[in-house]
C-alpha positions as CSV (number, residue, x, y, z in Angstrom):
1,X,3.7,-9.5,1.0
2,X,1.7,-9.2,4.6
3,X,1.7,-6.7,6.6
4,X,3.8,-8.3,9.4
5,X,6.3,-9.8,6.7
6,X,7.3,-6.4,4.8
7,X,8.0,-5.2,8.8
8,X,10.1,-7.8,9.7
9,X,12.3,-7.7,6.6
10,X,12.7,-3.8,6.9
11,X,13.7,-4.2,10.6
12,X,16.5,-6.5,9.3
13,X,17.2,-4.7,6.3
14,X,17.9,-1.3,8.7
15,X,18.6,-2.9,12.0
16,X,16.4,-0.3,13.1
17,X,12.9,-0.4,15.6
18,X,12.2,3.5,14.5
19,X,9.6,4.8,12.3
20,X,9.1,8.6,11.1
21,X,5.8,10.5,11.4
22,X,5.3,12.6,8.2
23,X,3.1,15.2,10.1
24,X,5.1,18.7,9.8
25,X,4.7,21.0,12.5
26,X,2.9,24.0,10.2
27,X,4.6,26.3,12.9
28,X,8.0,25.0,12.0
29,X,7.6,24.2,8.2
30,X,6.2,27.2,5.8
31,X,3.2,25.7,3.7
32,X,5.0,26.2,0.5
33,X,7.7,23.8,1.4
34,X,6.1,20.6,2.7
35,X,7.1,18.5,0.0
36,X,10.6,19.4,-0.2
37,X,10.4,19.2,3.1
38,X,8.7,15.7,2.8
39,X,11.0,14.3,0.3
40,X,14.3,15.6,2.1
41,X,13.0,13.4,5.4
42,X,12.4,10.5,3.4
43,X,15.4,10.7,1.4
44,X,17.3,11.2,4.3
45,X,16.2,8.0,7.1
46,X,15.0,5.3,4.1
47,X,17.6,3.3,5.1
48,X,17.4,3.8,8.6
49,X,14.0,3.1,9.6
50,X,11.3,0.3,9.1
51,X,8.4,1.7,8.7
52,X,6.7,5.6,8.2
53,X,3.5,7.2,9.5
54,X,1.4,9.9,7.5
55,X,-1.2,11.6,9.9
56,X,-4.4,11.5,7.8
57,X,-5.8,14.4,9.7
58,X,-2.6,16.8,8.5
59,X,-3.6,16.7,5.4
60,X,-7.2,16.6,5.6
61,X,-6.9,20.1,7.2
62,X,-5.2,21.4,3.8
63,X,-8.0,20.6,1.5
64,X,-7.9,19.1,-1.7
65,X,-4.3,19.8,-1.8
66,X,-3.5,18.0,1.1
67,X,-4.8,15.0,-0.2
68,X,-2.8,15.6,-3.2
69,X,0.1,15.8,-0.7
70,X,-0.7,12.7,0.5
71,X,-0.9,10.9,-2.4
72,X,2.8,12.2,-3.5
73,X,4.2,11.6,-0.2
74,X,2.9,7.5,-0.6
75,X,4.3,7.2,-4.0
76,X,7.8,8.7,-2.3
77,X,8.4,6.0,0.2
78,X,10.1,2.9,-0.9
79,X,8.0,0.0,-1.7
80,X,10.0,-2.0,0.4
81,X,9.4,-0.1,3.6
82,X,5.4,-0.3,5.4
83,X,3.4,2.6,5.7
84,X,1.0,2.8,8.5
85,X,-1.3,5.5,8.1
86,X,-2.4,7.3,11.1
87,X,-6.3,7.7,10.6
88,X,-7.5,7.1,14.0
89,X,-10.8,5.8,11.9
90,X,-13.9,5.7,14.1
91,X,-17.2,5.8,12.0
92,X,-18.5,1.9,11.4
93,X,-20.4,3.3,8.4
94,X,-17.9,4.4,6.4
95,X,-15.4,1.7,7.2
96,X,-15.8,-0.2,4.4
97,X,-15.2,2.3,1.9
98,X,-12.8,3.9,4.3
99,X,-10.3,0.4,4.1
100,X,-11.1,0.2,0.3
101,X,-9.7,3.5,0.0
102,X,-6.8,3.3,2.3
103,X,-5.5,-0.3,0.8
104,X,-6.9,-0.6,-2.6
105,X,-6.2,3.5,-4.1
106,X,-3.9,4.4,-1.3
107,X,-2.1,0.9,-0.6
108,X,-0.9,1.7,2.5
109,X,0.1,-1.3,4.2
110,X,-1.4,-0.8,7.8
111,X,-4.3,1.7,9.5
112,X,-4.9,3.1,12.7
113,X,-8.2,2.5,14.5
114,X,-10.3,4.1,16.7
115,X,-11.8,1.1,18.5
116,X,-14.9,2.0,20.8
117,X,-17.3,1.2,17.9
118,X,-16.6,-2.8,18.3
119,X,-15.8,-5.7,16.3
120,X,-18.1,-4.6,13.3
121,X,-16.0,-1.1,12.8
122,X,-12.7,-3.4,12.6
123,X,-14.0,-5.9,10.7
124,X,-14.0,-4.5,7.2
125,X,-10.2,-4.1,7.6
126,X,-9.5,-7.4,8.6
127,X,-10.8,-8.8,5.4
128,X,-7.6,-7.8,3.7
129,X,-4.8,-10.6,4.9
130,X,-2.0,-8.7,3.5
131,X,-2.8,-5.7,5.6
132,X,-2.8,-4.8,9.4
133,X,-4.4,-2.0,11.9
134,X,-3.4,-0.9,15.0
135,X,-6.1,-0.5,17.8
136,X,-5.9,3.0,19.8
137,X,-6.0,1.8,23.5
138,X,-4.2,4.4,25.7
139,X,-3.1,7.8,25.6
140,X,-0.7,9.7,27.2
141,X,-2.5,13.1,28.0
142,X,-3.5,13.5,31.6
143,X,-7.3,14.3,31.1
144,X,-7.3,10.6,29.7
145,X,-6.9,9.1,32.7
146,X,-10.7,9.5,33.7
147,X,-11.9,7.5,30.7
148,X,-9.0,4.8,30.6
149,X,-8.7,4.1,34.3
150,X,-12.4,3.6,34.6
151,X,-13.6,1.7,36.7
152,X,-10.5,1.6,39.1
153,X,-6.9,2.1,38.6
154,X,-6.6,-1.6,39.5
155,X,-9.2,-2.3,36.5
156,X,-8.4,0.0,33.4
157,X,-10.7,0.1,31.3
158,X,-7.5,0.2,28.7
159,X,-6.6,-3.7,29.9
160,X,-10.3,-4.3,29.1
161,X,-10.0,-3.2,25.4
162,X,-6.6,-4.6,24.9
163,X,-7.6,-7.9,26.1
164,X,-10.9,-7.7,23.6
165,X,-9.2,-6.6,21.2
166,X,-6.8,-9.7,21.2
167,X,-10.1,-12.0,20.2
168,X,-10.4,-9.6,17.0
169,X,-7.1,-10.4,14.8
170,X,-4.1,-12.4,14.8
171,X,-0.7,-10.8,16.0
172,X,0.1,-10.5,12.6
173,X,-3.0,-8.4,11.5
174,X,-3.7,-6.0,14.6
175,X,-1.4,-4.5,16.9
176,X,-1.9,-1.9,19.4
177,X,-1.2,1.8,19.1
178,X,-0.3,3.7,22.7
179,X,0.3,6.4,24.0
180,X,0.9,6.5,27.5
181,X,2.9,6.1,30.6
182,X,6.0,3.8,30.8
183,X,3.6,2.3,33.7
184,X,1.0,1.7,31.4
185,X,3.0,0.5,28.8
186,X,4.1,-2.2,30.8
187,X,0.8,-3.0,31.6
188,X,0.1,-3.7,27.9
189,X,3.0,-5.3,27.7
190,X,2.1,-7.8,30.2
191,X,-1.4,-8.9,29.0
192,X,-0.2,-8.6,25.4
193,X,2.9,-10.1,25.3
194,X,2.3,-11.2,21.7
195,X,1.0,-8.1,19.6
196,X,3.2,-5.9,18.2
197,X,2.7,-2.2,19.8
198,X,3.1,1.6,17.8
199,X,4.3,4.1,20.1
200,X,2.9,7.5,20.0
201,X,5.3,9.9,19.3
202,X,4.0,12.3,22.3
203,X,5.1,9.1,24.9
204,X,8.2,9.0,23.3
205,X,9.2,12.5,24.1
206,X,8.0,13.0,27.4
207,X,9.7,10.0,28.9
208,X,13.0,8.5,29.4
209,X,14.0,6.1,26.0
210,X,15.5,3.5,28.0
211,X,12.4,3.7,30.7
212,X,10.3,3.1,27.6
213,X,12.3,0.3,25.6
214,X,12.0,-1.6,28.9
215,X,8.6,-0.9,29.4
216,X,7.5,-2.0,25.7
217,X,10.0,-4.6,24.0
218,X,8.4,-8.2,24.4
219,X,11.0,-11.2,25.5
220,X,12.9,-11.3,22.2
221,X,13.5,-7.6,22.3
222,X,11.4,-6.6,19.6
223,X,7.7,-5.7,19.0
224,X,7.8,-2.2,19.7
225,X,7.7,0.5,16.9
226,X,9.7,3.5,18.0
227,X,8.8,7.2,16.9
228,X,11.6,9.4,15.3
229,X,10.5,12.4,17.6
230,X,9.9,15.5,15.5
231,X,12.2,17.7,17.2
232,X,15.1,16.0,15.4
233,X,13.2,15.8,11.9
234,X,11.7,19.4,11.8
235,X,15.2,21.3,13.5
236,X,16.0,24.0,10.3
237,X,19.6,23.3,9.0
238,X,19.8,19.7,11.4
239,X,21.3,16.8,9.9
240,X,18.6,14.3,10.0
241,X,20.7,11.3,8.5
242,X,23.2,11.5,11.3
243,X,21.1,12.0,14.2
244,X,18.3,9.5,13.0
245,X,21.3,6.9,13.0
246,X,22.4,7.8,16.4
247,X,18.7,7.3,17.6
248,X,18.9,3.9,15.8
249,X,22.2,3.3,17.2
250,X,21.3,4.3,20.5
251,X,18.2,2.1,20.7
252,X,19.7,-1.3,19.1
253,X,22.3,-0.6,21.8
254,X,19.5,-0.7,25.0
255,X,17.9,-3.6,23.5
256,X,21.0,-5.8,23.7
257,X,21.4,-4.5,27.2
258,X,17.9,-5.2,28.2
259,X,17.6,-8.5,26.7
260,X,21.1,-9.8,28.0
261,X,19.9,-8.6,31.5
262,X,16.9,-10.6,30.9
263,X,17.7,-14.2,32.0
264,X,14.5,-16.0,31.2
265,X,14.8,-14.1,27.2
266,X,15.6,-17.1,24.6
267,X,16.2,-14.4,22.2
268,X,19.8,-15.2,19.9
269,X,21.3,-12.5,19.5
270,X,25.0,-12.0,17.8
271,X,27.9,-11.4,19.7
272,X,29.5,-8.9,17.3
273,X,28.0,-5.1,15.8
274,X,24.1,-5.2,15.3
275,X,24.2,-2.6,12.9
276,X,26.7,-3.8,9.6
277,X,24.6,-4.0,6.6
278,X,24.3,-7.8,5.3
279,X,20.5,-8.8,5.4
280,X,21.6,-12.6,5.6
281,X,24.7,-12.1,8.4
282,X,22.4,-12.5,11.9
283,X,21.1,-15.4,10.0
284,X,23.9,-17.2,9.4
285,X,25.1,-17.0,12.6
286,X,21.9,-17.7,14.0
287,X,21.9,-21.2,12.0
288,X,25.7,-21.6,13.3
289,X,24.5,-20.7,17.5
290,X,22.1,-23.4,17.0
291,X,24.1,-25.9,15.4
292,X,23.0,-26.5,12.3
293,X,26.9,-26.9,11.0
294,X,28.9,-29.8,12.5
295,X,32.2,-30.5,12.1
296,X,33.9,-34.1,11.4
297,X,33.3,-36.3,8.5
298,X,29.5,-37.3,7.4
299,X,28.3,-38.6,4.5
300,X,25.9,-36.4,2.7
301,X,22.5,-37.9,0.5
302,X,25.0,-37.8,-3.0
303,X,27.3,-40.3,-1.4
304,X,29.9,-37.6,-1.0
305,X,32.3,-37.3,2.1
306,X,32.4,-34.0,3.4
307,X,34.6,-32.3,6.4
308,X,31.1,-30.9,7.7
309,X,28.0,-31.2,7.3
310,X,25.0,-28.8,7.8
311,X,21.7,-30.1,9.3
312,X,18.4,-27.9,8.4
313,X,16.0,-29.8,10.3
314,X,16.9,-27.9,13.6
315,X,15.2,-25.0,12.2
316,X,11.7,-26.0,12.2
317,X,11.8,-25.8,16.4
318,X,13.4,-22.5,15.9
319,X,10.5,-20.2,15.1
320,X,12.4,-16.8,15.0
321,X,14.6,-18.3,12.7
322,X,12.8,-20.4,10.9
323,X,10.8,-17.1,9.8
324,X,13.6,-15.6,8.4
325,X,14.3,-18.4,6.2
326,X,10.8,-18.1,4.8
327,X,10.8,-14.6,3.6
328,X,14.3,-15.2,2.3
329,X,12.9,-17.9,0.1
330,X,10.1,-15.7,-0.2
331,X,12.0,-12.5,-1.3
332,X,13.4,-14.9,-4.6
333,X,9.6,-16.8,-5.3
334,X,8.1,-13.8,-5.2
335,X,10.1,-12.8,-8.7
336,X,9.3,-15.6,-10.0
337,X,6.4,-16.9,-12.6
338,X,4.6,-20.5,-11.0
339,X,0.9,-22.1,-10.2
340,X,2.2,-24.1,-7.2
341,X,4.9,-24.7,-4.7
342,X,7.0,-28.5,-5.1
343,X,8.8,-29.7,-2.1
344,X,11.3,-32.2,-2.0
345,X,11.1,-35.0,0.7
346,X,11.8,-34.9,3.7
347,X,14.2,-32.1,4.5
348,X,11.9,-29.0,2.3
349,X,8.8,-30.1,3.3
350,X,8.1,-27.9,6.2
351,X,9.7,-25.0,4.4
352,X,7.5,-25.4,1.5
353,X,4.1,-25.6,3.5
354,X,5.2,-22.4,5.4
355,X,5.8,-20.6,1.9
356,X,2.6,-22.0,0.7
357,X,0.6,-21.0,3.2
358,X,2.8,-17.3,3.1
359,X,2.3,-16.8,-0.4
360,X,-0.9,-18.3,-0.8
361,X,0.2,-20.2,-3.3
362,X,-1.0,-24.0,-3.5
363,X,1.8,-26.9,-2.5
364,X,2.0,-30.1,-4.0
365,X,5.3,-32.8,-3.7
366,X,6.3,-35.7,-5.2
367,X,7.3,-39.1,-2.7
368,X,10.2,-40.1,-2.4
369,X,8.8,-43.7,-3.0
370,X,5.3,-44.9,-4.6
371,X,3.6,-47.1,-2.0
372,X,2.0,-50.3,-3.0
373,X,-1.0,-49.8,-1.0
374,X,-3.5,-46.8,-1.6
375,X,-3.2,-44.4,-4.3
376,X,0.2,-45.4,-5.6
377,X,0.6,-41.7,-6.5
378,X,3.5,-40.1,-7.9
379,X,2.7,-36.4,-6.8
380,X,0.4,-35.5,-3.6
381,X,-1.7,-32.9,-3.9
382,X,-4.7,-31.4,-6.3
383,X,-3.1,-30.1,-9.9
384,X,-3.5,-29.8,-13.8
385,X,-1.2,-30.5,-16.4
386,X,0.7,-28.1,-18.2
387,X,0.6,-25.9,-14.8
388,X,4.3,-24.6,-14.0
389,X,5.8,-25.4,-10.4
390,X,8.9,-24.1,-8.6
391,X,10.7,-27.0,-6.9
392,X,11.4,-26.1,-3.5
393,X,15.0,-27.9,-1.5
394,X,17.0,-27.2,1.2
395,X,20.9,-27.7,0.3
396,X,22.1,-27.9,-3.1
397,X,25.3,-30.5,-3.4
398,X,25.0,-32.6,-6.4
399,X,21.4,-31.6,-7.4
400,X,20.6,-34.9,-7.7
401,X,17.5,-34.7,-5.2
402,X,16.4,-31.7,-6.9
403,X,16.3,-33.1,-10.6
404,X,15.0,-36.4,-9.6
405,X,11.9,-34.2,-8.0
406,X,11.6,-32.2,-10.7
407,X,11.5,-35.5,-13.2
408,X,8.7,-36.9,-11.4
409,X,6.9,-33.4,-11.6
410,X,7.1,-33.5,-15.3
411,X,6.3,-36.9,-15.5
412,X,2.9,-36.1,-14.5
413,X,2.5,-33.2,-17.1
414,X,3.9,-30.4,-15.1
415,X,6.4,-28.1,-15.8
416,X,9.1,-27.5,-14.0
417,X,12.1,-24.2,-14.8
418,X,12.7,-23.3,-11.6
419,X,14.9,-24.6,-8.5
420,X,15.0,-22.5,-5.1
421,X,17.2,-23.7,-2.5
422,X,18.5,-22.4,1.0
423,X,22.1,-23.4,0.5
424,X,24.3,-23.5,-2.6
425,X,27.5,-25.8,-2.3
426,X,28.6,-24.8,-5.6
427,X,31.3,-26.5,-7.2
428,X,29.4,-25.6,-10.5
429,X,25.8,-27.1,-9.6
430,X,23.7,-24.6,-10.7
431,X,25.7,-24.3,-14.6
432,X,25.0,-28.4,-14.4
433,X,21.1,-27.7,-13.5
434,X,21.1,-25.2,-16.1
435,X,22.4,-27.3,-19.0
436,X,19.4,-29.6,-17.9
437,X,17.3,-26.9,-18.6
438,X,16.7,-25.8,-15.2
439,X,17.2,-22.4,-13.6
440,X,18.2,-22.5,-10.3
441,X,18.8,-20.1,-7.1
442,X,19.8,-20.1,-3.2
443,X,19.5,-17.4,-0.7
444,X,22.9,-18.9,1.2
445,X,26.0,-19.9,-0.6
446,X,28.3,-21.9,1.3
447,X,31.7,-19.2,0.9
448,X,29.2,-16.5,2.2
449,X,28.5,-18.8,5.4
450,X,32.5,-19.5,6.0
451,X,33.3,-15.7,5.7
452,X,30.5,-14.6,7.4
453,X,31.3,-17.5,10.3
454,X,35.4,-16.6,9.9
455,X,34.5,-12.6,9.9
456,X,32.4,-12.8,13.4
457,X,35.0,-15.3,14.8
458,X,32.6,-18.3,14.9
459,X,35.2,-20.9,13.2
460,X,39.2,-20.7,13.3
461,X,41.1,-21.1,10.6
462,X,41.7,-24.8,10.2
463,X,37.5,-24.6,10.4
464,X,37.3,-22.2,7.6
465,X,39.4,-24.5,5.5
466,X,37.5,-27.6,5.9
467,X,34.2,-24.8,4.9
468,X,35.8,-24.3,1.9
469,X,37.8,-27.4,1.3
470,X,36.8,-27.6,-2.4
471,X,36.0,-24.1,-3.2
């Protein structure tokens, strides 16, 4: 899973912007206890923050045993949650082996970089697409200012490196790390509107949090990674769950309020609590806000007359949402044994290119008809018999789209087990698909949409009958 993927789904998974910095204050924490000290942190905010941040440098300074440490504290952390390692790497000779190290032995998910050594020293990194680095370009200490605000104040050197930077990596592969002023975080902001920024945990504690969130957060209200500051993780005796979640808490709450005082922010954003637990509830409400479920009579592709009906294609000019669908098909795929990636025309299409391209997995798809002219092909697309694809559609009803996809697949030589699709109207569907030899799954089932619609007040009650008319 990428970098910028693994984040995303821990931000939803936690509802939370906050990572923790697993550098213990030796002052506060006795040698002999950093791992139980380590472990109780992590044990204690894993499901309350998105990503978390070893200092290389902390445990360079103990030796061999520090890198022990190290090591340990990696394996610790969830797999699910990102690490971003905080190496502030600077030599362009060793950065080769240094990013072998870091992603291959260590497999940490992201590094930090030390960026005055160019292109070339960033490079090496960027050759891993499932990984990330963040680009040191301001820091908050006052005896800073003389380098960053070189030449003028009006001309920061800073702004120059951001903007360089920019031409070095997608948004998805390098972000910026800073330190600084709520000024000069808005300054970065403005000329990188795109890239996803690490706040330093000294910024975070010498400044106002609200000051800062407004300062940071792009237009959707996100983008920013927000330190835990150490004072509340290294307090002897302090309940770190508890006040970790009020942090959390506290800053989900000034993003609404920032956002919905923003009136140029297309962000969707539900109007009930951020923080309940369901990964696929914002989701659901999102598809509703946008209108992918209409009410009144409409005949589906089965030939079936339904009370509703719910149209996908909206999503692919929604591209917030439209990214969450993809790493919830993603999330099931990526369990899942398969060469290539089968869409079904029209509706999947889209979806299945995105997860293609995602999981770097190849796509073919068979037409819906065989022209007369051309090819006459049944299946687009480059392939080799006895290779095993996973069909790929949008709503399951009758299955009928789905098997006659998966016939033509086969028909060719291919083998086909597997059926992943968004929505399950189920009605027994699946147990049919199954006794056809076919296993199938669906992020969405369509009594999880009408509860989740019914629970946040979305649909009244004659609505949630017509939802769930024949369930």
């Amino acid at each position: 899973m990428q970098f910028f993927d693994k984040l995303l789904y821990a931000i939803e998974r936690n509802q939370s912007l906050l990572y923790v910095g697993l550098d213990p204050d030796p002052e506060i924490v006795d040698a002999d206890k950093l791992w139980e000290w380590l472990d109780t942190v992590i044990a204690q905010t894993a499901d309350l923050v998105c990503a978390y941040k070893p200092i290389l440098g902390f445990y360079q300074a103990l030796g061999a045993p520090g890198l022990e440490l190290l090591k340990q504290t990696l394996h610790r952390i969830p797999p699910h949650i990102p690490i971003i390692l905080d190496a502030k790497h600077s030599d362009i000779h060793t950065s080769t082996v240094f990013a072998k190290t870091a992603f291959e032995e260590w497999r940490v998910d992201a590094v930090t970089l030390s960026p005055y050594a160019g292109w070339d020293h960033v490079a090496p990194f960027l050759v891993y697409p499932d990984k990330a680095v963040f680009v040191l370009c301001a820091n908050a200490n006052p005896s800073a200012a003389v380098l960053q605000e070189y030449p003028l104040p009006s001309q920061p050197f800073y702004l120059h490196l951001v903007n360089e930077a920019k031409n070095w990596g997608t948004p998805a592969q390098l972000g910026l790390k800073v330190g600084a002023t709520p000024e000069i975080l808005a300054r970065i902001r403005s000329v990188a509107p795109e890239r996803l920024i690490l706040l330093q945990e000294d910024a975070a504690e010498m400044h106002d949090l609200a000051t800062i969130l407004a300062a940071g957060l792009d237009k959707q209200g996100e983008g920013l990674l927000v330190p835990v500051p150490p004072s509340i993780i290294e307090e002897p005796g302090h309940n770190i769950s508890e006040a970790v979640r009020q942090l959390r808490d506290t800053v989900n709450e000034e993003r609404l309020r920032i956002v919905q005082g923003n009136p140029t922010c297309e962000l969707w954003l539900p109007n009930v609590c951020l923080l309940q637990s369901d990964p696929y509830r914002d989701l659901i409400l999102q598809l509703y806000d946008i209108g992918c479920i209409i009410f009144g009579e409409h005949k589906q592709a089965s030939g079936a007359i339904f009370p509703y009906y719910i149209d996908l294609r909206k999503i692919i000019s929604q591209p917030q949402i439209f990214h969450k669908i993809l790493s919830a098909y993603a999330d099931i795929l990526q369990k899942l044994k398969f060469d290539r990636i089968a869409g079904i025309p029209y509706g999947s299409l889209p979806t299945a290119t995105g997860l293609s391209l995602r999981l770097e997995r190849p796509m073919v798809y068979p037409r819906k008809e065989v022209k007369a002219h051309g090819t006459q092909k049944v299946i687009e697309g480059n392939f080799h018999p006895g290779e095993t694809v996973v069909v790929v559609d949008d709503i399951l009803i009758s299955g009928k789209s789905a098997i006659e996809g998966a016939e033509k697949l086969k028909s060719v030589g291919l083998k086909v087990e597997d059926i992943v699709v968004f929505i399950d109207h189920e009605k027994g569907v699946k147990d049919r698909l199954k006794a056809q030899g076919y296993q199938a799954y669906s992020v969405l089932s369509i009594t999880q949409i009408s509860e989740t619609l019914y629970n946040a007040g979305r649909v009244d009650d004659e609505e949630f009958k017509l939802l769930m008319w024949e369930h």
